[in-house]
C-alpha positions as CSV (number, residue, x, y, z in Angstrom):
1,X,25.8,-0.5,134.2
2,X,22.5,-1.5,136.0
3,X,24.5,-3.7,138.5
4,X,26.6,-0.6,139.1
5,X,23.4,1.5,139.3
6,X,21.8,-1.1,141.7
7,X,24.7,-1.2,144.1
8,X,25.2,3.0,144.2
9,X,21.2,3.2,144.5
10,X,21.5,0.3,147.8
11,X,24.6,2.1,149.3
12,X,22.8,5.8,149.3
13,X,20.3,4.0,150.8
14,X,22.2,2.6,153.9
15,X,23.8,5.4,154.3
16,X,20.6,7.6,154.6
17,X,18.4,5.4,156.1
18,X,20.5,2.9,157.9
19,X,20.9,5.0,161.3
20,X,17.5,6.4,161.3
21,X,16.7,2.2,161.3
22,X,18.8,1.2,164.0
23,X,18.8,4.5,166.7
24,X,14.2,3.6,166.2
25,X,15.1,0.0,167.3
26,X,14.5,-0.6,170.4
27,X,16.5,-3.3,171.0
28,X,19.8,-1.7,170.3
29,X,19.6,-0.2,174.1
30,X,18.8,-3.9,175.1
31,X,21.8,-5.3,173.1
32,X,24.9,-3.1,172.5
33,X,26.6,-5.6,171.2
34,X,24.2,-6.3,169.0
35,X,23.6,-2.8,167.8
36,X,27.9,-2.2,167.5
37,X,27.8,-5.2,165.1
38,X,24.6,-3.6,163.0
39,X,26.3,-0.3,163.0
40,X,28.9,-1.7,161.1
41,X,27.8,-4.1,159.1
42,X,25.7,-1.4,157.9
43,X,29.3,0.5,157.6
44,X,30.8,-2.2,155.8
45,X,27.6,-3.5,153.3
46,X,28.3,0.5,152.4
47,X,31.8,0.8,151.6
48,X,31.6,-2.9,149.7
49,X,28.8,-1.2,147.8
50,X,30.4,1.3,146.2
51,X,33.6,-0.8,145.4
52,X,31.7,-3.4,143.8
53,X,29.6,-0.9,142.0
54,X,33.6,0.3,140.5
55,X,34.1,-3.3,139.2
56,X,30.8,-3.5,137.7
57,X,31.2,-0.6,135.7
58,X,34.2,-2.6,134.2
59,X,34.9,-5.7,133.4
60,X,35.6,-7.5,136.6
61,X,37.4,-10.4,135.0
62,X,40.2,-8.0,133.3
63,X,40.1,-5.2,135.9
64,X,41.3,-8.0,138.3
65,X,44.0,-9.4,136.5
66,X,46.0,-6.7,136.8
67,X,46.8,-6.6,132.5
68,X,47.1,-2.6,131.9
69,X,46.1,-3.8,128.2
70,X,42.9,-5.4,129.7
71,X,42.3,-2.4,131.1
72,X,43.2,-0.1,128.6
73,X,40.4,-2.2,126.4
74,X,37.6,-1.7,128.9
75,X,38.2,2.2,128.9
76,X,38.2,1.8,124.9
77,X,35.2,-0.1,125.0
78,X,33.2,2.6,127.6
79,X,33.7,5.1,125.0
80,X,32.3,3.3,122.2
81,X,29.3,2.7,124.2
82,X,29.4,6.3,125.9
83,X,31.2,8.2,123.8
84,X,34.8,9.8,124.2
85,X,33.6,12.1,127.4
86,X,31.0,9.7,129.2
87,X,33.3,6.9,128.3
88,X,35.9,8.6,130.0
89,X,34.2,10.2,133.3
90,X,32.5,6.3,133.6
91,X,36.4,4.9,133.7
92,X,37.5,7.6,136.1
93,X,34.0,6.7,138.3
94,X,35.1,3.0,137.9
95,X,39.1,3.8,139.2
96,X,37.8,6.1,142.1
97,X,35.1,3.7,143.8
98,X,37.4,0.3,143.2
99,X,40.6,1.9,144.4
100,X,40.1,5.2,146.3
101,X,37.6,4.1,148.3
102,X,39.4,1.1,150.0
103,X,42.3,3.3,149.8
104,X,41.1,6.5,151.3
105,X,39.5,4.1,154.6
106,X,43.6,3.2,154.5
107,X,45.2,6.1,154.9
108,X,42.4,7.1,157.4
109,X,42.8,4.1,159.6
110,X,46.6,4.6,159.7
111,X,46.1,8.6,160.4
112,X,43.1,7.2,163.4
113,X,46.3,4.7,164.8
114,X,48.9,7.5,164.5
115,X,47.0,9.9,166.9
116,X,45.3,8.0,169.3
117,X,48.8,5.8,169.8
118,X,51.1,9.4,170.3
119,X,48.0,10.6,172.8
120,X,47.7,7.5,174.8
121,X,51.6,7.3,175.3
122,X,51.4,11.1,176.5
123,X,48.9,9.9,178.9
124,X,51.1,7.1,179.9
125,X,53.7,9.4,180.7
126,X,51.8,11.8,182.8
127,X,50.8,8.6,185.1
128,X,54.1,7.5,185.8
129,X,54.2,9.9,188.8
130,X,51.2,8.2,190.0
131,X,50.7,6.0,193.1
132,X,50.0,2.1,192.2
133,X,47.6,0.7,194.4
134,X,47.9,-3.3,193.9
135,X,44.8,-3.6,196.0
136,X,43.0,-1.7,193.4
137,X,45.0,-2.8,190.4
138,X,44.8,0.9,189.3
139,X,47.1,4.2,189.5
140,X,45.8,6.5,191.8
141,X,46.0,10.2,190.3
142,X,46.1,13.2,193.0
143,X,42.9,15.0,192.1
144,X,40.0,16.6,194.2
145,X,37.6,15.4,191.1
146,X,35.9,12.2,191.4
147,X,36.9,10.1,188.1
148,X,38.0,7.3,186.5
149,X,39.2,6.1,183.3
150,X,41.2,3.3,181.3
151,X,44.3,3.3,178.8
152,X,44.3,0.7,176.2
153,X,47.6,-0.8,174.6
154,X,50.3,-2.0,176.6
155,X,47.9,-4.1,178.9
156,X,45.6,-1.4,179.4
157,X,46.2,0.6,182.5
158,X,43.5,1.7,185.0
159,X,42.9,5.3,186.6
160,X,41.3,6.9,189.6
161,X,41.2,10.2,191.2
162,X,42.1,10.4,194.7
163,X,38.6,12.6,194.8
164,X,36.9,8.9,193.7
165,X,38.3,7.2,196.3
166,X,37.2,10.1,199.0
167,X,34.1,10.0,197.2
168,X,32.8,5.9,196.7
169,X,32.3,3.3,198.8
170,X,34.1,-0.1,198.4
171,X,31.0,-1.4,196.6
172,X,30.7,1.8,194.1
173,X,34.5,1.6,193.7
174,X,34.9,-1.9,192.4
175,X,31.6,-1.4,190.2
176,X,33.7,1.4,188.4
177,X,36.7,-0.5,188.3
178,X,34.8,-3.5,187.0
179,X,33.5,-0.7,184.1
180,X,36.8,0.1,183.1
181,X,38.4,-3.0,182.8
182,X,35.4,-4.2,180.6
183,X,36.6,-1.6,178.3
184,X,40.0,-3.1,178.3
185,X,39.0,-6.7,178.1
186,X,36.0,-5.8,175.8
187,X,39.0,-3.5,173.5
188,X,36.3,-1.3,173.0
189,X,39.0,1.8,172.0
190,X,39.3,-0.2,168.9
191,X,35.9,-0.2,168.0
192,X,36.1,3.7,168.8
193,X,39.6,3.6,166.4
194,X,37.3,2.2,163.6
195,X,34.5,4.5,163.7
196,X,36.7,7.7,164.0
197,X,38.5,6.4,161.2
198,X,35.5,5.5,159.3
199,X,34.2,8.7,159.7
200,X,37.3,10.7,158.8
201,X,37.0,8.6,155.8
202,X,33.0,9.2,154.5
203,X,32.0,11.8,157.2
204,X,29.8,13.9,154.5
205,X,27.4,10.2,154.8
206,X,25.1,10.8,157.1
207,X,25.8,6.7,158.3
208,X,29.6,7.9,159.0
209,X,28.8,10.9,160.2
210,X,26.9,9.5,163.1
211,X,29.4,6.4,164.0
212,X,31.5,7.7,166.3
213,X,28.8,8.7,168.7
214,X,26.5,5.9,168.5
215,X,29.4,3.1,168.7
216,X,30.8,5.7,171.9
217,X,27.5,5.3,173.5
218,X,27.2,1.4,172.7
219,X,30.5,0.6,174.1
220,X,29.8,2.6,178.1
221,X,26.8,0.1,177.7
222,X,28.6,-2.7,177.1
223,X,31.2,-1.6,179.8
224,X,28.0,-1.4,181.8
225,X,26.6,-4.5,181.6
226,X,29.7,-6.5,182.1
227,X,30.1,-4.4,185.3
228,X,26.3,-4.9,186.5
229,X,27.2,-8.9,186.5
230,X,29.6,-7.7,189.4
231,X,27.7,-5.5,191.3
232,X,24.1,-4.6,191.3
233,X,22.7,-2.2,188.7
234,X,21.7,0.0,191.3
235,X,25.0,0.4,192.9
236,X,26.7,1.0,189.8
237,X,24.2,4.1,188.8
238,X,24.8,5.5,192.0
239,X,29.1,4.9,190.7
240,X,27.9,7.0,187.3
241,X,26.1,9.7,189.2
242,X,29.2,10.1,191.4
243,X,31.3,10.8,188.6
244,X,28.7,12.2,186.0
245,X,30.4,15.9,186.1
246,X,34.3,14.3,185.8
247,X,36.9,15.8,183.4
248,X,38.7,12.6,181.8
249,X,41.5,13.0,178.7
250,X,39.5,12.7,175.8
251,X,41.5,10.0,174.6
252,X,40.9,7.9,177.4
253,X,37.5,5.4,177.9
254,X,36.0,7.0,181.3
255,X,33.1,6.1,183.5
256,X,31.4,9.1,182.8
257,X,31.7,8.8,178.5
258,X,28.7,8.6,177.0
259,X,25.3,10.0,177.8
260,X,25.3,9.1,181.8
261,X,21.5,10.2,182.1
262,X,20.3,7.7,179.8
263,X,23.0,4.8,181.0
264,X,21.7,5.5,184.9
265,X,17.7,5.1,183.9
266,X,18.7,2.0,181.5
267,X,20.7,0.5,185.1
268,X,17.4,1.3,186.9
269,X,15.0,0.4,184.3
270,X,16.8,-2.5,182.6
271,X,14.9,-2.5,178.7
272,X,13.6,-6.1,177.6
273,X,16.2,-7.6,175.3
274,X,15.4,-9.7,172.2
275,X,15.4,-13.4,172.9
276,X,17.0,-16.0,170.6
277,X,14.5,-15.5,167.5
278,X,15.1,-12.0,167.8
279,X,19.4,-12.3,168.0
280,X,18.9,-15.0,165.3
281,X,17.0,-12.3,163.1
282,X,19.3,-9.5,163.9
283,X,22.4,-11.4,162.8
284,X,20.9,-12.5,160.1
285,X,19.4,-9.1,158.9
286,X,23.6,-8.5,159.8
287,X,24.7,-11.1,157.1
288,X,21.9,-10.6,154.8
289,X,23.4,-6.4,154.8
290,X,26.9,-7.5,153.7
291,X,26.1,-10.1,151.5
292,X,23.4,-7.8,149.1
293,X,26.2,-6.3,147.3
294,X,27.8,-9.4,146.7
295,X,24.9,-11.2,145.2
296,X,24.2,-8.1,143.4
297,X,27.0,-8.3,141.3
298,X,26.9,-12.5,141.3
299,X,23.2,-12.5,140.2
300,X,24.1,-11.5,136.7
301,X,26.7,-13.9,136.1
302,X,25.6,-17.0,137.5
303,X,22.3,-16.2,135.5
304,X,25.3,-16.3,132.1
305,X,27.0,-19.4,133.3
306,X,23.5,-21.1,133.7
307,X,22.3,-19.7,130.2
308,X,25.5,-21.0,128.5
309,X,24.8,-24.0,130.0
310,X,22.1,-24.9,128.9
């Protein structure tokens, strides 16, 4: 029980004060790669918490095993230690962190998969009207509004506005372009996918609760970055305030997502990022997360095996 109390005290605390520790770092602006993988390390140190805090309850060796009559010992013996109505209320604890838990991110992850993929062939359809320009390597949609935006799956497919190519010069139209087909090549929409699904799952945790939006965020930063190293930052921020006010499909990855204020003064004002020491710590702060519960629950018995042993 103190394992499973350990683990359940570690994963309320990620999942109260993880975010508040990563949106005060300032290196996550810096690195959003960096910061996508803390968010869900943090996410998955969480959710391996509170499964391994089910098996601890238990008898991991006999839950495993998959022997009903193992089982239907350990419920036996949590009643003789807890008596008829703790016993039972700890076994039904035990059954819903080991197996709902994994099960519930399931069934959200497929539900996450089922919408986004009937939206983005909607959207697929809707283009097939539209021009192709080859030069461009995008479909050209008839609008007065300056946008532009990306479809994952199938190869991905680019879109712009006939109002963006009115609107941007050749050097502000390939630095958008560039954006979007990060997004494609980075497959940031399955990032996105995880962190909607993750939040449909846990969205009362207030680590869930904020995924969506932070990983949203971190992904047009990424998208930015890999299009700066095409064009300059500058001409790029001039792109974002071009199409700052554009109306994309929601299920579509857009120039404009995220909070375009903040992308256009981190293009103008680029933020230090970590150097090598500080990537090596992150990663290994990373690890260090995911591994916690694990060694939590080893501690106790390789400290058995060692005392039998000896």
């Amino acid at each position: 029980m103190t394992t499973a109390l350990v683990l359940l005290g570690y994963a309320g605390l990620l999942g109260l004060a993880g975010p508040r520790i990563v949106d005060r770092a300032r290196w996550a602006v810096a690195s959003p790669r960096l910061a996508i993988a803390t968010w869900f390390a943090l996410a998955a140190s969480f959710i391996l918490s509170l499964v391994l805090a089910g098996a601890a309850i238990m008898t991991p060796t006999e839950i495993f095993t998959g022997d009903l009559a193992a089982v239907r010992d350990c419920v036996t013996a949590l009643r003789e230690h807890h008596g008829a109505i703790g016993g039972t209320v700890l076994a039904l604890l035990a059954a819903a962190l080991t197996w709902a838990v994994p099960l519930r991110l399931a069934c959200a992850l497929i539900a996450v998969a089922r919408t986004v993929a009937a939206d983005r062939s909607r959207l697929r359809r809707e283009l097939r009207g539209g021009r192709r320009d080859r030069g461009l390597g995008a479909v050209v949609v008839e609008s007065p509004q300056p946008a532009a935006y990306c479809i994952p799956g199938e190869g991905g497919l680019v879109a712009i506005t006939s109002g963006a190519l009115q609107l941007l010069d050749r050097p502000q139209l390939e630095a958008v372009l560039a954006h979007e087909r990060a997004h494609l090549a980075g497959r940031h929409h399955l990032l996105i996918a995880l962190a909607q699904a993750a939040n449909r799952a846990f969205g009362w945790v207030p680590l869930f609760t904020r995924l969506p939006v932070r990983v949203g965020h971190l992904v047009e930063l990424a998208a930015d970055d890999a299009a700066a190293r095409r064009a300059s930052r500058r001409i790029l921020a001039r792109s974002l305030l071009n199409v700052a006010t554009a109306q994309t499909p929601a299920e579509a990855l857009a120039a404009s997502g995220g909070d375009t204020v903040a992308r256009v003064e981190r293009l103008l004002h680029a933020p230090p990022a970590p150097g090598p020491a500080g990537v090596g710590t992150i990663l290994g702060g990373n690890a260090a997360a995911v591994a916690a519960p694990i060694l939590v629950v080893a501690l106790p018995v390789l400290t058995a095996v060692g005392m039998a042993c000896c």
